[in-house]
N, C-alpha and C positions, 0 to 999 in steps of 0.2 A: 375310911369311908366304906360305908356297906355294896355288896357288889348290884338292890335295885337303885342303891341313889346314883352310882356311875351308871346303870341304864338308861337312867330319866334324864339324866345330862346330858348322854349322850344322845336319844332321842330329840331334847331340846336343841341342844345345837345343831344338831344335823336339819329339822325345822326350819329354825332360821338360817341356814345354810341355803337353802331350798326356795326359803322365801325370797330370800333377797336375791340369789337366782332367779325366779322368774320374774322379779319387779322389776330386772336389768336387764332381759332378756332382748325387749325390743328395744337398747340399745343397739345392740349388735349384730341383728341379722337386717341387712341393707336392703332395702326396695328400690328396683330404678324409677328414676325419678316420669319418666313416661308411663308408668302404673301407679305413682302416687298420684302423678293428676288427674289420671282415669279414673281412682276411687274417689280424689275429693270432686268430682262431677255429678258422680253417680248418687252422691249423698242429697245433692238436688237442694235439700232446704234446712234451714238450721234458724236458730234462737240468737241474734245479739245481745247481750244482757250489759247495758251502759250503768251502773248502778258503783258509787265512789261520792268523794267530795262535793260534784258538784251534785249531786241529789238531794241537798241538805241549803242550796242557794239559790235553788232557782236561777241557774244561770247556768249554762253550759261549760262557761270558762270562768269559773269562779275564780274569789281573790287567791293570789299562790301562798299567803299567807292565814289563812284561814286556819283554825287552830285544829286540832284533832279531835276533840273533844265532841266538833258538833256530830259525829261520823254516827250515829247511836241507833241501829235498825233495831227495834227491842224485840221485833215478832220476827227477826232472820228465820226466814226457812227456804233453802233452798230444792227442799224437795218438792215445794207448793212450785219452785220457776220450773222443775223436769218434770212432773206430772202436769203441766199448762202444757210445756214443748209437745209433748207423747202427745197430747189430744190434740195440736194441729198436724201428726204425722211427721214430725220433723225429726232429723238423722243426729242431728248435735247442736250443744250449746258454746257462745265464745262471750267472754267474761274481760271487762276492763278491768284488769289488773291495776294499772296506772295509766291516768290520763294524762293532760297535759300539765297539772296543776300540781303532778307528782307524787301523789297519797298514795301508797302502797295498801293492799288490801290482804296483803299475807306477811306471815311473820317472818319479814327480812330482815338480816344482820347490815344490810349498809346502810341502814338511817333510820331516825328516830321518830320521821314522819312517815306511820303509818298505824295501819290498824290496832296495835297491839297495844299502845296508848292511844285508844278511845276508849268511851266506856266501854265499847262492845270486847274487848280485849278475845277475839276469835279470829281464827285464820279463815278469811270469807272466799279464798281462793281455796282451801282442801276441803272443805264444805259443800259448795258446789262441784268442784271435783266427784269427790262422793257421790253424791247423789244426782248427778248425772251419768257417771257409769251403771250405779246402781238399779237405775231407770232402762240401761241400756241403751244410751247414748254416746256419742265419741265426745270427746273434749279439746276444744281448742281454749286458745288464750288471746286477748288484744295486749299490747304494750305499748306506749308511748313515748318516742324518744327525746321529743320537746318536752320539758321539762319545766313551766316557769318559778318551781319554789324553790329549787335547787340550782336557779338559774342556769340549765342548760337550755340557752337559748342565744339567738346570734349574737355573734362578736364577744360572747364569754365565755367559749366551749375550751376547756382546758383536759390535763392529762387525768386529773380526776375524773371527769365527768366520762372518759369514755371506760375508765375501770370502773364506777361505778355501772352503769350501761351494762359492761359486760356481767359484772356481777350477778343483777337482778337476772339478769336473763338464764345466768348460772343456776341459782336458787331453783327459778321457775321451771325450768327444764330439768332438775335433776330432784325433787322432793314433789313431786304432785304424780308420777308414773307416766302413761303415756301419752304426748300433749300430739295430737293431729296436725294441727295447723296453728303457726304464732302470725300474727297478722299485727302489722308494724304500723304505727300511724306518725305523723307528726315531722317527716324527716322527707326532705328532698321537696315541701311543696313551697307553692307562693308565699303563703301565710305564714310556713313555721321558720323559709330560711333556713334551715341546717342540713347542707349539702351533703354526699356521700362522700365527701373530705374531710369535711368535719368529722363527722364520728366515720370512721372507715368500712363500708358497707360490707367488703369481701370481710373482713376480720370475724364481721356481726355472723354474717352471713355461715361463714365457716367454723364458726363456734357453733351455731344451734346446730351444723349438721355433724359436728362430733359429739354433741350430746344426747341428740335423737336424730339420729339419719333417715328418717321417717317422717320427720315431721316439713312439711309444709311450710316454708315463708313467704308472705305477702306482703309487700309495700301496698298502703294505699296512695298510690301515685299514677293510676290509673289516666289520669284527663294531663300527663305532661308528655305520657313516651305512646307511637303508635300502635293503635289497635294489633297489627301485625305481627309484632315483636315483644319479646320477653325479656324487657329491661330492668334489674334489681329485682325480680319478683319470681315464684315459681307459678303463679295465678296470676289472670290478669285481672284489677283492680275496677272497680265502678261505683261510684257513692252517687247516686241517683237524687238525691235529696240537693246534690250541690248542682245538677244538671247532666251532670256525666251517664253516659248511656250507650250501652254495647247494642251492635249492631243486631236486629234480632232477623235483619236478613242473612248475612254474610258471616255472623262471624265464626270461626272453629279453633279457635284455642280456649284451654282452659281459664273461666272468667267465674267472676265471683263477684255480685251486686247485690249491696245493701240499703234499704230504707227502713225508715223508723213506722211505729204502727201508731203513734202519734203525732201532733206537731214539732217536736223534737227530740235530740236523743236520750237526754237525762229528762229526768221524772221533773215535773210541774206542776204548783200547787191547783192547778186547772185541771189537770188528768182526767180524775176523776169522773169530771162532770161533763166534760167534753166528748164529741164523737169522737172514733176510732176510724182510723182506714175503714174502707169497706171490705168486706173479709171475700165477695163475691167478684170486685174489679180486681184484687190482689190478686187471687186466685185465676180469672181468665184474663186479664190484661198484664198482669206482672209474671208472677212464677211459671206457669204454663208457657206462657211463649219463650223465657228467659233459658227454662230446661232444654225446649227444640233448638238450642244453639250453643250448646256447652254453656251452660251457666249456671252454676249455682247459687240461689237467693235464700239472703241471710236478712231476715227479717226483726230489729227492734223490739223488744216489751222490756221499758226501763221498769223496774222495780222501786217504791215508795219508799216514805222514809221508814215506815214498817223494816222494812224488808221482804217485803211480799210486791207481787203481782196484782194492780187494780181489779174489781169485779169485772168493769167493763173490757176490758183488754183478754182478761179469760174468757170471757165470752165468745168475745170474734177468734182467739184462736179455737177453740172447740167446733165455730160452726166453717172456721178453714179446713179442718181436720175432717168434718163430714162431708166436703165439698172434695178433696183433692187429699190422694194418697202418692206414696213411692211407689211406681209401676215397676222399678228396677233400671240396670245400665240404662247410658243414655249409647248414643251412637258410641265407635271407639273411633277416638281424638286419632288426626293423621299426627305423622311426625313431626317433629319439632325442634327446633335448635337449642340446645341448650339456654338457659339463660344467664345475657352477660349479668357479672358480678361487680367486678375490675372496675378502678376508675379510668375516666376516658382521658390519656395523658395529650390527647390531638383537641381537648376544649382549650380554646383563645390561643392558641398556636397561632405564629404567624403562616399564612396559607394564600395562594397563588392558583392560577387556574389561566388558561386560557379566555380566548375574551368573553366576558359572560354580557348578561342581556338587560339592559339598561341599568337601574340599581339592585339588581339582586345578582352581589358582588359575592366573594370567593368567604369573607369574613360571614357571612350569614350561614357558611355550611360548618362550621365548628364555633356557634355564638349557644349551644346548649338549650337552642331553640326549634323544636320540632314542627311550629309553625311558619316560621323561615327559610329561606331557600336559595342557593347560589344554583342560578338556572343559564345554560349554554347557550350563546348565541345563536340564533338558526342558523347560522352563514357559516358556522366554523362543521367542518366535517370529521373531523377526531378531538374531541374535545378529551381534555383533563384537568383532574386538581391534584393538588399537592396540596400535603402539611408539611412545616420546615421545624424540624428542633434546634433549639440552642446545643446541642451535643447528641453523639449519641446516646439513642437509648434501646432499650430491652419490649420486647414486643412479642408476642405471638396469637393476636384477633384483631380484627377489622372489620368493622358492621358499617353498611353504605344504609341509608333510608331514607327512601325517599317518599317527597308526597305524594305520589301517588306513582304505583307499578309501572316502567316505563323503559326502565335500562337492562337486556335482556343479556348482554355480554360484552363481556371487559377482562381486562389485565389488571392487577396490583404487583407495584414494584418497590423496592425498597433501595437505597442509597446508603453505600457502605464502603469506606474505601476509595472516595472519588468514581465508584462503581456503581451504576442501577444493576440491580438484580432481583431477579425473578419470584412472585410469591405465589400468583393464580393467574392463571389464562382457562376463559371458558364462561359458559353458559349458567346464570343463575334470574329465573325471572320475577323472583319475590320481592315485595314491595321491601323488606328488612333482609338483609343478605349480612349472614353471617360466616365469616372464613377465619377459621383456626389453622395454623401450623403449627411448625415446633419454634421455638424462642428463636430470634432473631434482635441483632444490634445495627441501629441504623439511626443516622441525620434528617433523613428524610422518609417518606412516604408515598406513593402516588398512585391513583387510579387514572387507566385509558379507556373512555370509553366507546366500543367497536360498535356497539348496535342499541339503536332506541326508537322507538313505537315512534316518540314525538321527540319538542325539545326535551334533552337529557337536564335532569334538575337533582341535587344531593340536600336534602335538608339537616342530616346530620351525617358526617364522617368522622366516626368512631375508631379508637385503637386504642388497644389495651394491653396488660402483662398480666395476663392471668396468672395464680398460683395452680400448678398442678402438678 
């Protein structure tokens, strides 16, 4: 071998050396998660893009058996969705990968139902990818845990279903570069039934952050856990279209609210010819005020069966865009407690309490009901509750939340031993009180509470085993 063809080899490989270096890069250099939220605030407004199976059905929940075939955007351009985004000023796009009806829209190795068999045989997730970096845009991803073609849905959720899960999420986190934010839908609500037991949230949850420790995970589960607290999510959730609505007096955590710029989220064969939001009430009624309170709004333009962006929809973002720019930071977010992961081993435990006040009994504070409440007698002057386990177990957090701000200081104790012993004594007056230690093994559990505004009331009491 001549001594330029060993140069040019060596040149090449060292190239791809380099490259695949920096494509892995932001693996590995960690952001605390108190400045990933800060930036995903600051980004203020973004692009949802619903565009999958059901675009092709008119129906948002189309049949799970709908073949692949009809999947066929013949004018796909996703440069036409990031040059639409850029002219309403918007910071990034997020992309339904899979929705509930399970159609993959990138060339995945765990199943047969996706893009790759339609006509379009094109990965519509590195394509947009593309050309929203390219535009200069961040990129997030949606994914869907409900699943109904591959029936992951309740009462069928098997060991498959969460390797597959993890799989797809493998894929999508590790061959598109660097995903901002995965925003999870489908999982823990009314509708879809499939609890954080069901597929195991901390697993999910700890997987996307050893594959991109940067990125962002959001449940939208926004309208079940308090405004307050950071439960399964690192944003807090709000689909505004379902009613759901963050507080735009009060609130200061990091929050993320979405509506469609039409009357739904997937394209309809009405689109077209239909009004659009108004791009002037958007703008001073929705996003403006949504940004003065940490909130970043992610606004819908479902894509046709083209694959393009309606005229009229490009319209009203272009005259958003002349109306309303990014000013920069928004305030900086106070501190925050981490958020729980863990499932709560204290849900339907048998639980005990001193005497509470007519029926809102001791079972209402661990029934996984946020609108329910085991509320203290007036008469009783130290009141407590307890969770009782059938053995012991391993533990190290406990979140009290209540409905409303009220219990300013108390003690938690644990039972070990035929022993109460000691976990927290002290002062905490947030509506969501979250207390980590180090691992502990106990039968029991119990809060005393010293001091409250009014009657003391717990709507949920939480304990968990974090992995850490």
């Amino acid at each position: 071998m001549n001594k330029k063809l060993l140069i040019c080899l060596f040149i090449f490989s060292a190239s791809l050396t380099l490259g695949a270096k920096a494509q892995n890069d932001f693996k590995k250099t960690s952001i605390p998660l108190a400045e990933l939220q800060q930036q995903f605030v600051d980004l203020r407004f973004g692009m949802f893009i619903h565009f999958n199976i059901p675009t092709y059905m008119d129906q948002d929940w189309p049949d799970p058996d709908a073949p692949a075939s009809i999947f066929n955007p013949t004018k796909l351009n996703c440069d036409q969705w990031a040059k639409a985004a850029k002219s309403a000023n918007m910071s990034y796009g997020c992309l339904t990968t899979k929705h509930h009806s399970g159609f993959c829209i990138w060339d995945t190795k765990t199943t047969d139902y996706n893009v790759m068999n339609s006509p379009l045989k094109r990965d519509v997730v590195r394509e947009y990818t593309n050309a929203f970096r390219k535009a200069g845009l961040k990129v997030m991803l949606y994914y869907s845990i409900l699943d109904t073609h591959h029936r992951l849905r309740p009462n069928m959720i098997n060991r498959k279903h969460i390797e597959m899960v993890k799989a797809q999420i493998t894929e999508l986190l590790s061959n598109y570069g660097e995903i901002s934010a995965l925003i999870i839908d489908g999982w823990d609500a009314p509708w879809s039934r499939i609890s954080y037991d069901d597929i195991p949230f901390e697993d999910i949850y700890k997987l996307v952050k050893s594959l991109q420790p940067n990125c962002v995970l959001m449940d939208l589960n926004g309208a079940k856990y308090p405004a307050e607290g950071l439960y399964y999510s690192d944003i807090k959730t709000y689909e505004m279209g379902a009613g759901q609505r963050v507080s735009k007096e009060s609130n200061r955590m990091p929050a993320l609210a979405c509506l469609p710029i039409n009357k739904a989220w997937f394209w309809k064969t009405t689109f077209p010819t239909e009004p659009v939001k108004d791009p002037v009430k958007l703008v001073n009624e929705t996003l403006i005020p949504l940004n003065k309170v940490d909130c970043n709004f992610i606004l819908n333009v479902a894509p046709n069966r083209d694959g393009l962006i309606d005229d009229n929809a490009i319209a009203a973002l272009k005259q958003i865009g002349q109306l309303w720019k990014n000013e920069g930071p928004v305030n900086k977010l106070p501190e925050l407690d981490a958020p729980i992961i863990a499932s709560n081993i204290a849900k339907h435990q048998p639980a005990s309490s001193s005497w509470g006040d007519d029926d809102n009994i001791m079972d209402l504070a661990n029934d996984d009901d946020f609108t329910t409440s085991w509320v203290s007698n007036k008469t009783v002057e130290h009141p407590w509750y307890e969770i009782d386990f059938d053995r012991d177990r391993a533990f190290n957090t406990i979140s009290i939340a209540e409905d409303k701000a009220n219990i300013s200081k108390y003690k938690l104790e644990y039972y070990e031993n035929s022993v109460w012993k000691p976990l927290f004594d002290g002062e905490n007056s947030k509506r969501v009180k979250v207390n980590r230690f180090n691992r502990v093994w106990g039968s029991k559990v119990r809060i005393w509470i010293e001091k409250s505004d009014r009657q003391p009331s717990i709507a949920e009491f939480g304990v968990y085993d974090e992995q850490r």
